[in-house]
C-alpha positions in Angstrom: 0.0 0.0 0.0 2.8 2.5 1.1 4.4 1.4 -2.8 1.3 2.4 -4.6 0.6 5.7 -2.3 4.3 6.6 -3.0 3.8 6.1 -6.5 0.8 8.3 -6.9 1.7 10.8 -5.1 5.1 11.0 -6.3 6.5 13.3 -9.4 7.2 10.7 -11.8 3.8 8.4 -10.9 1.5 11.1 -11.7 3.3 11.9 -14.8 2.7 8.2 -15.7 -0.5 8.1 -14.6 -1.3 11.0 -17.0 0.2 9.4 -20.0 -1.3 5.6 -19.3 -4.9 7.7 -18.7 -4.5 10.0 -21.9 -3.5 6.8 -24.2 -6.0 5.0 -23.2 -8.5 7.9 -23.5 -7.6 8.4 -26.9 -7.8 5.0 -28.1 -10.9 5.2 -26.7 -11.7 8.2 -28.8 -10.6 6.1 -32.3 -13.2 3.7 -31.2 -15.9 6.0 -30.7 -14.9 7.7 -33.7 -14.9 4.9 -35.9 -19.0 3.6 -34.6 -20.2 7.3 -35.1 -19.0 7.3 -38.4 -21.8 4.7 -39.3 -24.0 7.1 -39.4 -22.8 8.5 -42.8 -23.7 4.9 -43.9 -27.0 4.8 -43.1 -29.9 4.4 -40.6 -30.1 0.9 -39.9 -26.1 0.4 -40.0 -26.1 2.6 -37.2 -28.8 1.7 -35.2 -27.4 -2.2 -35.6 -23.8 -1.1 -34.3 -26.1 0.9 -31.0 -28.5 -2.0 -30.4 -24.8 -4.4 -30.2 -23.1 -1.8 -28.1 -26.2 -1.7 -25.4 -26.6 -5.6 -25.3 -23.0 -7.0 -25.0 -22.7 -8.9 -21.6 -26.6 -7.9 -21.1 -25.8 -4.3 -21.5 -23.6 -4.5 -18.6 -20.5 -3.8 -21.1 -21.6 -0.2 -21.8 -22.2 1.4 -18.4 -18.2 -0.3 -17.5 -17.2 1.8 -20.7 -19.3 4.9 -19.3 -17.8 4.3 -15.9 -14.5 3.7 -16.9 -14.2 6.6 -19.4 -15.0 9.3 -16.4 -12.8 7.2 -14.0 -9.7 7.8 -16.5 -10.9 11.2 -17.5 -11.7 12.6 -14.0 -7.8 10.4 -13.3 -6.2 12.3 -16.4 -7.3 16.0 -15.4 -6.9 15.2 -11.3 -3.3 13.9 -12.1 -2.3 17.2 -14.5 -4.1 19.4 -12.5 -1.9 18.5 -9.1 1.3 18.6 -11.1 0.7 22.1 -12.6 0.2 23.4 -9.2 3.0 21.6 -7.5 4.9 23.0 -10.8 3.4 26.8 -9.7 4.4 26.1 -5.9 8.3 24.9 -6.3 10.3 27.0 -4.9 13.1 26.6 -7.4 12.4 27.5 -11.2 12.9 24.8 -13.9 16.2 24.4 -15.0 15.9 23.5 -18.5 15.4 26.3 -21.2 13.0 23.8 -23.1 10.6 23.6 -20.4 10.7 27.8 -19.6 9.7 28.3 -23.4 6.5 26.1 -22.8 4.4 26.6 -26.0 0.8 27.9 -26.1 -0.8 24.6 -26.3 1.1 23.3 -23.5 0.2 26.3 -21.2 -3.7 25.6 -22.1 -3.1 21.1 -21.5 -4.6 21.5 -18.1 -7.6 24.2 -18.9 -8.5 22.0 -22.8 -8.3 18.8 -20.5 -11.0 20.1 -17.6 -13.3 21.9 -20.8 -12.7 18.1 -22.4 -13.8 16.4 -19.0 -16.9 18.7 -19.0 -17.9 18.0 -22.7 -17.7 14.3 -21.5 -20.6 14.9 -19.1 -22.8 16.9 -21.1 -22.2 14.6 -24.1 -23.6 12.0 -21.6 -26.2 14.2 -20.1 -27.0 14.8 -24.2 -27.3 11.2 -25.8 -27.3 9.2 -22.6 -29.5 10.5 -19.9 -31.3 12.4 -22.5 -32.3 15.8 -20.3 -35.9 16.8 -21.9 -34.2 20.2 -22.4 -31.6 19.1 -25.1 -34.1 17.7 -26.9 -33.3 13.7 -27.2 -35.4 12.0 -24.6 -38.6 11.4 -27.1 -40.1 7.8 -26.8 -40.8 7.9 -30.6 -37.1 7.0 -30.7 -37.9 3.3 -29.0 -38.6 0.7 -32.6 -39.8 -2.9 -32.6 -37.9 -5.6 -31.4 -35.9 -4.2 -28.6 -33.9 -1.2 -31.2 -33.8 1.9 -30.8 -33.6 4.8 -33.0 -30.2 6.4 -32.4 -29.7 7.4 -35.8 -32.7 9.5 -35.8 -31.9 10.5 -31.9 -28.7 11.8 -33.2 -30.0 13.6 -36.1 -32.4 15.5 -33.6 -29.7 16.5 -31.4 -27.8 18.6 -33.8 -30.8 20.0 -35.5 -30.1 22.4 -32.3 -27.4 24.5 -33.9 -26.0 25.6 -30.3 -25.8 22.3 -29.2 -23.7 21.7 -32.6 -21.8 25.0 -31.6 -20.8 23.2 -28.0 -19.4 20.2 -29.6 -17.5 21.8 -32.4 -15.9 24.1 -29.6 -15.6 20.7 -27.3 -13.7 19.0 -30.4 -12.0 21.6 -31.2 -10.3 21.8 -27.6 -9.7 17.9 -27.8 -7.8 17.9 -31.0 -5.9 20.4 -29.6 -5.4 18.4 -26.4 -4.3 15.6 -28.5 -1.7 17.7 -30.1 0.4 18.8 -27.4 -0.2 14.8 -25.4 0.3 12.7 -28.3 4.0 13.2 -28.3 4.7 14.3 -24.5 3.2 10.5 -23.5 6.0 8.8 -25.5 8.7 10.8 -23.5 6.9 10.4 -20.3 6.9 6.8 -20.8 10.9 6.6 -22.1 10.0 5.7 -25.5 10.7 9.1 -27.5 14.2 10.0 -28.7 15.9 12.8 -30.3 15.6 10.4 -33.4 11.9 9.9 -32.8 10.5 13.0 -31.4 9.8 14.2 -34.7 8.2 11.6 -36.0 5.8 11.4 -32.9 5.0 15.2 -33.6 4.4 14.7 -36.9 1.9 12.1 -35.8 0.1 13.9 -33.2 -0.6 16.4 -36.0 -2.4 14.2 -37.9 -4.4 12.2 -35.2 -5.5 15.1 -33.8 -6.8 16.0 -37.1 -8.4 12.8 -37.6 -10.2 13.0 -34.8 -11.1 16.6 -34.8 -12.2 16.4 -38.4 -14.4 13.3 -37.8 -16.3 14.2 -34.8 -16.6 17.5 -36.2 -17.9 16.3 -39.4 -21.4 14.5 -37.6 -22.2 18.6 -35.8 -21.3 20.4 -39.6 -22.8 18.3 -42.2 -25.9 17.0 -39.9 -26.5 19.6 -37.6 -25.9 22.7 -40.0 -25.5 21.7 -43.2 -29.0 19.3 -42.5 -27.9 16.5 -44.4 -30.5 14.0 -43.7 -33.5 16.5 -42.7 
């Protein structure tokens, strides 16, 4: 016990903890990404993939991802958040030039990461709970045979155009998230070196366009651009 309190409380654990957490999290977010974009294939290809999702292990499998997605989340931001005040509260400054000349995206890891952690809960709150004021909790949605009607559920809940502003902005701040955490997780972890850095830049750009441009696609082109209304 005094092993694993030392750990997390130490430097260096919470460091790992952040990268472990923020992997994780965005393999997590590839998965997601990959089901929502289903619903550019059609209605009943993405209403089979939700009906699957809610009834593996007897729908037990779904509220463990829920769970465990605001366990790592609420982990991930806890974790930063305590080492950029302990980083405030040293008495000594950093040492290393590199680290003084902290880019903008860096600076904004903790703030993007606690605006990501909300977006979590109110895309929950949105799709999940379904709160009558956002405009998806209508038992129309509920079909024959146990299915419900996600695709049309989703299709409703970015026909509100501020919703669709809220999750443009909420994507937005994750892709920048992505960005900056992408390649710091390889050198937290010891696996990023002067001959790889690059290329783990270079591949945070474009997964954090990938996922930015997908998630953002579902808001623009069925939300404002009304694609299947």
């Amino acid at each position: 016990m005094s092993t694993c309190f030392n750990f997390f409380t130490s430097s260096i654990g919470r460091k790992i903890v952040v990268a472990v957490t923020g992997l994780l999290l965005f393999l997590f977010c590839l998965v997601h990404l990959g089901g929502n974009m289903l619903i550019f294939v059609g209605q009943e290809a993405f209403n089979d993939y939700a009906y699957k999702l809610h009834h593996m292990l007897h729908g037990a499998l779904i509220w463990i991802a829920r769970v465990g997605l605001l366990g790592l989340a609420a982990a991930h931001v806890l974790a930063t958040v305590s080492l950029v005040i302990q980083n405030k509260t040293a008495r000594e400054p950093y040492h290393f030039q590199k680290t003084v000349r902290a880019t903008l995206t860096s600076k904004l890891m903790p703030l993007s990461g606690l605006m990501v952690l909300f977006f979590i809960i109110f895309h929950i709150l949105h799709f999940t709970v379904r709160l009558d004021a956002l405009g998806t909790n209508d038992p129309s949605y509920q079909l024959d045979g146990g299915y419900f009607d996600a695709w049309q559920m989703v299709v409703d809940g970015f026909a509100n155009h501020w919703v669709s502003i809220i999750y443009l902005i909420s994507v937005f701040l994750l892709g920048l998230h992505l960005k900056h955490g992408f390649a710091s997780l390889f050198q937290t972890l010891g696996l990023s070196s002067n001959k790889t850095r690059k290329h783990f830049e270079v591949a945070s750009i474009l997964l954090s366009l990938l996922i930015f441009v997908g998630f953002a696609s579902i808001p623009v082109l069925v939300g404002f651009v009304g694609l299947y209304r």
